[in-house]
Steps between C-alpha positions, in 0.01 A plus 500: 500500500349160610296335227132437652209290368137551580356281729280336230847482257689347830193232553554406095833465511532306778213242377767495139807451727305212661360350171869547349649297749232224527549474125803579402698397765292218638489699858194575670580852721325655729309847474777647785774354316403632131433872684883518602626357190300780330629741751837342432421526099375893544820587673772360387419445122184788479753782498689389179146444257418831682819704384494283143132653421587846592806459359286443203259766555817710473616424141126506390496847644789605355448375164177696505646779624760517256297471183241755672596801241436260208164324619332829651665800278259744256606618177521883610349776250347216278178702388602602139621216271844579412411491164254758483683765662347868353715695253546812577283729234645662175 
């Protein structure tokens, strides 16, 4: 599954690519170049932060799931206190 930005998420990451590289790197790129490093970024690095996060949804999931009895379970037939049960009469 290709990892896709919006358009307005592909315009403001290219403008931080640029602004990274002017300052970081002391290289002024071009908009064309920053679009196919991003395009190189979303392809060949994308897919692992993508399978990391849903590899994280997973265990959240799961430890959810697995307590699910504990956090969502009702007391059944709690109406009469145990300690006032009736006596039966003499």
């Amino acid at each position: 599954m290709p990892i896709e930005l919006s358009p307005e998420d592909t315009t403001r990451a290219i403008a931080s690519l640029r602004r990274y590289c002017d300052e970081q790197l002391d290289e002024k790129i071009g908009e064309l170049k920053a679009r196919l490093f991003l395009e190189f970024i979303l392809k060949e690095i994308g897919p692992s932060i993508y399978n990391g996060a849903i590899g994280d949804a997973q265990a959240y999931f799961r430890d959810r799931v697995a307590d699910l009895e504990g956090a969502c379970s009702q007391q059944e037939f709690d109406y009469w206190p145990r300690s006032t049960a009736r006596r039966p009469s003499p």
